[in-house]
ROFIVO-882688 format. One record per atom (N, C-alpha, C): atom name; residue number from 1; z, x, y; residue in one letter. Coordinates in steps of 0.02 Angstrom, whole numbers, plus 32768, in hexadecimal, padded with zeros to 4 digits. Layout:
# residues N
PT    a     k     up   east   north   r
PT   CA   NUM      Z      X       Y   A
...
# end
This chain:
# residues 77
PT    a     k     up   east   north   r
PT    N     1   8000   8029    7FC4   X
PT   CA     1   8000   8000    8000   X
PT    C     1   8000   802B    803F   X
PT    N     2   8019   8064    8046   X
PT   CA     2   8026   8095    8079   X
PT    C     2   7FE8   80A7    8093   X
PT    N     3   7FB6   80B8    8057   X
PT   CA     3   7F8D   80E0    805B   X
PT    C     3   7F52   80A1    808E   X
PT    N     4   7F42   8071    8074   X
PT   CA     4   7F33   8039    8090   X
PT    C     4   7F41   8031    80C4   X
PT    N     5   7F77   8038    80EF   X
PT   CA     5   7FA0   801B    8132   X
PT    C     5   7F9A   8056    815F   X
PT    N     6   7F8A   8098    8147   X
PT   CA     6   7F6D   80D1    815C   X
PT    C     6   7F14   80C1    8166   X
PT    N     7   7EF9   80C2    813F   X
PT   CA     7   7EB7   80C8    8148   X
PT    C     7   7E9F   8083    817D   X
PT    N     8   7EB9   804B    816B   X
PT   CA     8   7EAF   8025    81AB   X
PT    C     8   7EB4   804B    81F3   X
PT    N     9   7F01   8072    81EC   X
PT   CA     9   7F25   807A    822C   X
PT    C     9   7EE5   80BA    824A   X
PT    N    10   7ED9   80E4    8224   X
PT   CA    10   7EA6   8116    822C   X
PT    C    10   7E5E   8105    8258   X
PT    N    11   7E4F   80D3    823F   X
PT   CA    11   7E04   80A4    8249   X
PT    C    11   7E25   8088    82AC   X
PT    N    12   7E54   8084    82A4   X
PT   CA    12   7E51   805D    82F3   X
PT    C    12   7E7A   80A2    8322   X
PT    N    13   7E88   80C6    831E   X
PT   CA    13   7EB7   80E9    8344   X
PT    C    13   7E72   811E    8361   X
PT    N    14   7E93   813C    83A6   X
PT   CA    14   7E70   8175    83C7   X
PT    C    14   7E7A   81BB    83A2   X
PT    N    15   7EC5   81BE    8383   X
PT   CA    15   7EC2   81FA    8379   X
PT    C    15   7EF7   81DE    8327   X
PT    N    16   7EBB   81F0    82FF   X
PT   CA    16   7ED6   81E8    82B6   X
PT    C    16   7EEA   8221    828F   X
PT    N    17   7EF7   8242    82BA   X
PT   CA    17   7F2B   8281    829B   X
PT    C    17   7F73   8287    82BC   X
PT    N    18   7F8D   825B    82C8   X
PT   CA    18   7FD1   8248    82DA   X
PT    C    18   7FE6   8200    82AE   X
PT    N    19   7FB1   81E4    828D   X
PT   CA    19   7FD1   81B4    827E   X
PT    C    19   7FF1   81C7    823A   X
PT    N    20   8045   8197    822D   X
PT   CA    20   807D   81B1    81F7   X
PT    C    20   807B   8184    81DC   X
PT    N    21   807F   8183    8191   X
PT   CA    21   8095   812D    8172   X
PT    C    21   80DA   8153    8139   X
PT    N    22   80FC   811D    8141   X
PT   CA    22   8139   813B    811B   X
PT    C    22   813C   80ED    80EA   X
PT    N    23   814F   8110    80A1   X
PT   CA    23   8156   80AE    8074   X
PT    C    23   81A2   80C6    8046   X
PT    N    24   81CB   8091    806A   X
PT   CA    24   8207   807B    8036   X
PT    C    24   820E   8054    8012   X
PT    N    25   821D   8063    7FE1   X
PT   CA    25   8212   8034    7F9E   X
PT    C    25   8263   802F    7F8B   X
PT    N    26   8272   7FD2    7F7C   X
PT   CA    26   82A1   7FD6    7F50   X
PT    C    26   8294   7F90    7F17   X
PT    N    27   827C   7FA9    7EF1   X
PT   CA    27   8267   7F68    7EB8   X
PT    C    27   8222   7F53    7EC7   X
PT    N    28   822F   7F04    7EDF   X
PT   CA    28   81FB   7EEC    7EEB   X
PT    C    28   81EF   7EFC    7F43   X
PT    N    29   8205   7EFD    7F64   X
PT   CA    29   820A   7EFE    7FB3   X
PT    C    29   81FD   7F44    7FC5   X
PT    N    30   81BE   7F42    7FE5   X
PT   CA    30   8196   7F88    8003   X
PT    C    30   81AB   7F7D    8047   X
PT    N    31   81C5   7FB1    807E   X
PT   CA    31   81C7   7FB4    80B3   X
PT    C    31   81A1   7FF8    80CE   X
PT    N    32   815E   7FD5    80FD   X
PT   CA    32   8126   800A    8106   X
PT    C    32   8139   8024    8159   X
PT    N    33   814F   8054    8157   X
PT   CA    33   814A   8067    81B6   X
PT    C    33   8109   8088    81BC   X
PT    N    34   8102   807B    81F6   X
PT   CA    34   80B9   809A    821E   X
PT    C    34   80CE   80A5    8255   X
PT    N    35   80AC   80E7    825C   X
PT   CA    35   80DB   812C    8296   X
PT    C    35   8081   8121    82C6   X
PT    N    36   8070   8120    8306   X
PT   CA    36   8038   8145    832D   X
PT    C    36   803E   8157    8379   X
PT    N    37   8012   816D    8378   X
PT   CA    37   801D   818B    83CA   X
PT    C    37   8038   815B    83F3   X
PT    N    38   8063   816A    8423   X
PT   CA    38   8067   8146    8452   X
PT    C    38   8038   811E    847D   X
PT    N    39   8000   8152    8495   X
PT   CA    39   7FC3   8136    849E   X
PT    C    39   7F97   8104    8485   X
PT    N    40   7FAD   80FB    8447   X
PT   CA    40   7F8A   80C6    83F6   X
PT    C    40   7FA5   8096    83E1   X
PT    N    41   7FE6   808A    8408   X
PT   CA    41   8010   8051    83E8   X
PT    C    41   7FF1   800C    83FF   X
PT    N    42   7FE1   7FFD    843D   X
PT   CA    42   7FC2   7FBF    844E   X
PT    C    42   7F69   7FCA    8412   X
PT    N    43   7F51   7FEB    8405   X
PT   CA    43   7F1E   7FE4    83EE   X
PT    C    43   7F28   7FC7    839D   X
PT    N    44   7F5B   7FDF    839A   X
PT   CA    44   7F8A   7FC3    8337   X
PT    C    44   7F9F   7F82    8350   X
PT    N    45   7FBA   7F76    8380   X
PT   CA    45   7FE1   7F2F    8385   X
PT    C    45   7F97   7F07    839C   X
PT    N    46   7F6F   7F10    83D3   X
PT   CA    46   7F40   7EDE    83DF   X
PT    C    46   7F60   7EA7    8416   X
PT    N    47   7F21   7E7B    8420   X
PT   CA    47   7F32   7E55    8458   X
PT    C    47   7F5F   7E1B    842C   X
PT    N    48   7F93   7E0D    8432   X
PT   CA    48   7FC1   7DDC    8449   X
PT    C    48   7FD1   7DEF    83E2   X
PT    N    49   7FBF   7E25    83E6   X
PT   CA    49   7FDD   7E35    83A8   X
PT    C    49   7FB4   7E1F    8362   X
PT    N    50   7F81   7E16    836B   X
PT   CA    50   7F53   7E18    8344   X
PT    C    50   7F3A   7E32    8311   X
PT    N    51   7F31   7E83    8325   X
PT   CA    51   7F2A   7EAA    82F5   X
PT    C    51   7F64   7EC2    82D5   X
PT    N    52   7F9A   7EC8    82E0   X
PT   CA    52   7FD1   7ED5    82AC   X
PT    C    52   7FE1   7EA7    8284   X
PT    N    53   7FCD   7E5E    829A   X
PT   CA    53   7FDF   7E12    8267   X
PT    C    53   7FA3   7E17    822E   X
PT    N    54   7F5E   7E32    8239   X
PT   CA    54   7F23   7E3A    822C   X
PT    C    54   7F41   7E7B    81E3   X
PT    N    55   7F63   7EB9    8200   X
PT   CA    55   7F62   7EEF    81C8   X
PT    C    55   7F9E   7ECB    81AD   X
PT    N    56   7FBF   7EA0    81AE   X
PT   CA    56   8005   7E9D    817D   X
PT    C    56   7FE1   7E69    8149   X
PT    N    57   7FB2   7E32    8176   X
PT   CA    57   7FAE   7E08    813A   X
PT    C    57   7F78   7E24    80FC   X
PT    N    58   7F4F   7E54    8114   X
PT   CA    58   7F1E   7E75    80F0   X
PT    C    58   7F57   7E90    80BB   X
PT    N    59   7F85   7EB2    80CB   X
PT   CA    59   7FC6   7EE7    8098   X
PT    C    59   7FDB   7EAC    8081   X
PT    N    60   7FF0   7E79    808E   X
PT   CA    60   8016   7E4E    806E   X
PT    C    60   7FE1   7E3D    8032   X
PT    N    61   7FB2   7E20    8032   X
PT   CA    61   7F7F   7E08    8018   X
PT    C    61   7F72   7E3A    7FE0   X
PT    N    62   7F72   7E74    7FE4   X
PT   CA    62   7F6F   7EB3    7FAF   X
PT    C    62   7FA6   7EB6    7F80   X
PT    N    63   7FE4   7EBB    7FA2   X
PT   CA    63   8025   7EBA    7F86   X
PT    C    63   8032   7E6F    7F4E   X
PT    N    64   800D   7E3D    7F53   X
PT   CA    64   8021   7DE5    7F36   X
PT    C    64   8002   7E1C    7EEF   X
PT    N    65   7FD5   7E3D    7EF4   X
PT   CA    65   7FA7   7E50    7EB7   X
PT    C    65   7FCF   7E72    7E8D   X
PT    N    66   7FFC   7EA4    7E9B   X
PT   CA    66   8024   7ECC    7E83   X
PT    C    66   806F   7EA7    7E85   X
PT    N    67   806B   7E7A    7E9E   X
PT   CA    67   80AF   7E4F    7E76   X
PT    C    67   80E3   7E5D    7EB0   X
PT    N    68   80E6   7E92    7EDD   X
PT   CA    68   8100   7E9E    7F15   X
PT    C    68   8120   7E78    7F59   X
PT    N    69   814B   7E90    7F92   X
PT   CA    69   815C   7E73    7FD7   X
PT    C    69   8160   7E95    7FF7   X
PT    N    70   811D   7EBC    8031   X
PT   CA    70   810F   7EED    8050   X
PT    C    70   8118   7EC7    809C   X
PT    N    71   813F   7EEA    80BC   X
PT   CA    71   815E   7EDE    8103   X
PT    C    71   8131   7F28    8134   X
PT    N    72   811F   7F08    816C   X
PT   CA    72   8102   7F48    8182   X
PT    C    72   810B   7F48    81CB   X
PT    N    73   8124   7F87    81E6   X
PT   CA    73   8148   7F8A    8218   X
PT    C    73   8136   7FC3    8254   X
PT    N    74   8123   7FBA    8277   X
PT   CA    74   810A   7FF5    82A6   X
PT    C    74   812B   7FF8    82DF   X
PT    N    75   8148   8043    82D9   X
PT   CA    75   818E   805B    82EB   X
PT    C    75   8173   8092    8327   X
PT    N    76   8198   809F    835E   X
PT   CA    76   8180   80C8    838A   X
PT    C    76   81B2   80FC    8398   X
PT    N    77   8197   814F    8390   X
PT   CA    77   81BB   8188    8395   X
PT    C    77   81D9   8182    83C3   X
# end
């Protein structure tokens, strides 16, 4: 799922060599952080929040497959 929530995050950011994805796992419940530039954070969130509702339900939608409850959270340094 990480790897996924990365390669999205990669595709929209200016500078995709800052972007971090960190995944905690306990059981069934995945908690995905997503680290990016300061500069990049409105471009991950989107207008009125769009594109971050847009990459969670895509992860969520992946995760139903694997039996999973992936939470995804974009966190600022």
């Amino acid at each position: 799922m990480a790897s996924l929530v990365e390669a999205i995050a990669r595709a929209l950011v200016s500078k995709p060599e800052e972007v971090k994805v960190t995944e905690v796992s306990d059981g069934k419940n995945i908690v995905i952080k997503l680290s990016v530039d300061k500069d990049d954070i409105g471009k991950i969130i989107g207008k009125s929040g769009r594109i971050a509702k847009a990459m969670r339900t895509v992860v969520k939608a992946a995760a139903i497959k694997a039996n999973k409850r992936v939470t995804v959270e974009i966190v600022e340094d």
